[in-house]
N, C-alpha and C positions, 0 to 999 in steps of 0.2 A: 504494500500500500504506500503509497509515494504522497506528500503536502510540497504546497510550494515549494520553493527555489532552494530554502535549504536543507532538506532531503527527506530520509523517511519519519513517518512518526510512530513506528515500533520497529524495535532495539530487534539485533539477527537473531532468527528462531533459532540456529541451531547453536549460540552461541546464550539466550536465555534458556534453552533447554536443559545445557552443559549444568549451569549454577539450578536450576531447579532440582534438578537430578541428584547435585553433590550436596543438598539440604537435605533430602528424601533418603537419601543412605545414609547420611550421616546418625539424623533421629533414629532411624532403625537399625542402624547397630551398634545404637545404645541401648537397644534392648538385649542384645549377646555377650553384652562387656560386662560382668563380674568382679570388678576391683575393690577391695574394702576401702572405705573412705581414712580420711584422713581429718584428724580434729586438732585444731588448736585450744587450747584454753591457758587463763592465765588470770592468776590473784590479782587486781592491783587495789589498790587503796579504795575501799567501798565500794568495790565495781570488781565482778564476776565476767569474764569475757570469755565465751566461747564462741566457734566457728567451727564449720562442721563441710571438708569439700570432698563432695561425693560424685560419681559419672554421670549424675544428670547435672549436677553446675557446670563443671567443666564442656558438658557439649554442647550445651549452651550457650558458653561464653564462646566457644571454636566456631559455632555456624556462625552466630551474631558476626564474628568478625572475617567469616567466607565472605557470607551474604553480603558486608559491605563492599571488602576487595571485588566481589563479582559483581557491586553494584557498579562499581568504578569503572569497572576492566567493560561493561555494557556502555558506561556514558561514553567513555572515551570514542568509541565507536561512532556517536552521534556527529553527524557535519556540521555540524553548530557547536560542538566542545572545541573541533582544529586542535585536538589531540591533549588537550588540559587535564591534567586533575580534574574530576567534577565532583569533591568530600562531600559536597553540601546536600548530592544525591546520594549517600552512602549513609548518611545521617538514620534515616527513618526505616529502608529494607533494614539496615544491622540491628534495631530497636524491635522491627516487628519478628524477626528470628527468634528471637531474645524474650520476648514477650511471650512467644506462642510455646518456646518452647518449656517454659515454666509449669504451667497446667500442665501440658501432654504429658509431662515428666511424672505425674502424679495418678496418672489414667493406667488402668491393667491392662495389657495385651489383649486387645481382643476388637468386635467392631467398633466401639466406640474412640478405641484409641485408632485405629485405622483410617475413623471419618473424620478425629481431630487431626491426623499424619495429613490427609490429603486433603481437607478445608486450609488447613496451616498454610500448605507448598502453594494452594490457590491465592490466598491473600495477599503472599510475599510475592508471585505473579505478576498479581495487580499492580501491587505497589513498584516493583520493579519494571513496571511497562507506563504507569503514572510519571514516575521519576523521568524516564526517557523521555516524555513527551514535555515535560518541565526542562528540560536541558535549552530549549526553544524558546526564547519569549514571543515569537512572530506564531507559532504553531496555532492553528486557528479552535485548536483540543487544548488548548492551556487553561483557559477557566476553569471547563470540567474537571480537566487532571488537577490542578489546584487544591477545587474543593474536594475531590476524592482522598489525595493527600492528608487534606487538616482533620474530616472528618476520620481517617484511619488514625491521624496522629492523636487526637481524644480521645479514641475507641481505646486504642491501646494502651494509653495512661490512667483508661479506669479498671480494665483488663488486671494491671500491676497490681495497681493500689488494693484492688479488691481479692486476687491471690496471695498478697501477702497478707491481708487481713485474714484471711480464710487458712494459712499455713500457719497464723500465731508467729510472724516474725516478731524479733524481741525491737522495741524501741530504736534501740541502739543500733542496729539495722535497716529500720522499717525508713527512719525518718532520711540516710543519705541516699539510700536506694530510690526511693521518691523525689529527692531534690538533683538528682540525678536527672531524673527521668524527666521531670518538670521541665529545667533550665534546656534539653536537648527537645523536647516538644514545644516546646516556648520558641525554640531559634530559630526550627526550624517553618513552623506553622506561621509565623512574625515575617519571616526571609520570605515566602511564600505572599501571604497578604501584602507586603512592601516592594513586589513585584524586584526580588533580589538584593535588597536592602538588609544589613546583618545587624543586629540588636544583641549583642554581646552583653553589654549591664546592663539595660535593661530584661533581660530574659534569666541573669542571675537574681537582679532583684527578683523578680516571678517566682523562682525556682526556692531562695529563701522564705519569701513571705508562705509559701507549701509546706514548707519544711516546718514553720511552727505552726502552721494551723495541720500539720500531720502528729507532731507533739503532742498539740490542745484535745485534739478527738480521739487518741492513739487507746483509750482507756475507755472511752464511752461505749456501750452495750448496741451496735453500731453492726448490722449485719453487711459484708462485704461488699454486696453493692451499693447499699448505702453509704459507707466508708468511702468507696470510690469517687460517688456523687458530692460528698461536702468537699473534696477534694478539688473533683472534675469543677463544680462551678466558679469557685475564684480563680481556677488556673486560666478560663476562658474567657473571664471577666478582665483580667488583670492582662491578659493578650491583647484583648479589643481595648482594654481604656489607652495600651500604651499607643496602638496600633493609628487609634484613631487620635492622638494627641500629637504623634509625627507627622499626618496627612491635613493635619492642623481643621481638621473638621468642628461645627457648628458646637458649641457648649453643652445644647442638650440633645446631643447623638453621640457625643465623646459618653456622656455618663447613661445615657438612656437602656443602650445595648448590654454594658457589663449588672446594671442593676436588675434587670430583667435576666438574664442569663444565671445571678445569684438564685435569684428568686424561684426559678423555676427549676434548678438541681436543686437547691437546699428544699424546696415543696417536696420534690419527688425522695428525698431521701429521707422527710419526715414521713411521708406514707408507707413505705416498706420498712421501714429501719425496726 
């Protein structure tokens, strides 16, 4: 399928198939690797610190960081990169590996882990055929790809929040895992709306001010998807005020969007929670 003058707007099949394929093996043979895990722990002064790395983190953390290398090794590809680094496309495929493969790590062999193996390989698909058509600011599919981007990049940051809530990660964990996750869905979702524009402090501010309202709720009786939600709505709140305070927009559309956006995660996670 060929767009305008500067070339195609989906990345070579046989060279996304390659990185699809080395995700798809890789999760499943993690199901035949047998390695005892390996613990850290350690006294320190009023503070108990244990760490526990087992073959589902570890492949976890190896695809996440395929998935971006083969996000890159696809952008470069595009006639509109002229051969560049493109990181800032490796961003979101490396997060969405990362993400999916969290849950799947927890699922028993069997169908359900099978349709989470092959829903997973489809998403990161997505995103990595999103990504390619974002390489293009001319591409006449950049809106669409855009928004399909942002709304992946929230999906997966409640995704997080609401697996580790549901694993019982301790504090001490829960909250940089989160501010992690924030400040790189923050850059990238901000880079995107700012049509290539990079928000660096601004997207750490974000990623802090997460970090203690993940502190503030870390304790409250809070079922996971609702943990997600009081999370999800300032993160998008606090995207859009910054968002729309750079594009120097009208006073009450600056504040109108992220107060409505609160109100309607914080609603919904008071109804389930």
């Amino acid at each position: 399928m060929q767009v305008q003058a500067h070339g195609r707007s989906l990345p070579n099949i046989d060279h996304l198939s390659v990185v699809a394929a080395m995700i798809v093996l890789a999760y499943t043979l993690e199901r035949f690797i047998d390695l005892p895990g390996w613990q850290i722990a350690s006294q320190l002064p009023g503070l108990y610190i244990e760490f526990n790395i087992n073959v589902s983190m570890v492949t976890s953390l190896l695809v996440a960081c395929m998935t971006a290398a083969g996000a890159n090794w696809l952008m470069q590809d595009h006639p509109a990169a002229q051969g560049k680094h493109a990181l800032e496309h490796a961003i979101l495929p490396g997060l969405t590996a990362l993400v999916i493969g969290i849950p799947l790590s927890g699922i028993p062999v069997g169908i359900g882990w099978w349709i989470g193996l092959i829903s997973g390989a489809f998403i990161i698909v997505l995103v990595l055929i999103a990504e390619y058509i974002a390489v293009d600011p001319q591409d006449i599919h950049l809106p669409l790809a855009s928004a399909a981007l942002s709304a992946v990049s929230f999906a997966l940051f409640l995704v997080l929040a609401g697996a580790l809530r549901a694993g019982g990660v301790r504090l001490l964990y829960n909250v940089p895992a989160l501010v992690f996750a924030a400040w790189l869905v923050s850059l990238r979702v901000t880079n995107l709306r700012l049509h290539g524009e990079w928000t660096i402090y601004e997207s750490a501010i974000i990623a802090l001010v997460i970090g203690q309202i993940t502190a503030a709720f870390n304790y409250w009786p809070l079922t996971p998807i609702a943990f997600g939600l009081v999370l999800l709505g300032p993160s998008y709140a606090l995207m859009s005020l910054f968002c729309n305070l750079i594009e120097e927009k009208p006073f009450r559309q600056v504040i109108f969007e992220p107060i409505i956006s609160i109100f309607i995660a914080w609603g919904a996670a008071l109804i389930i929670r």
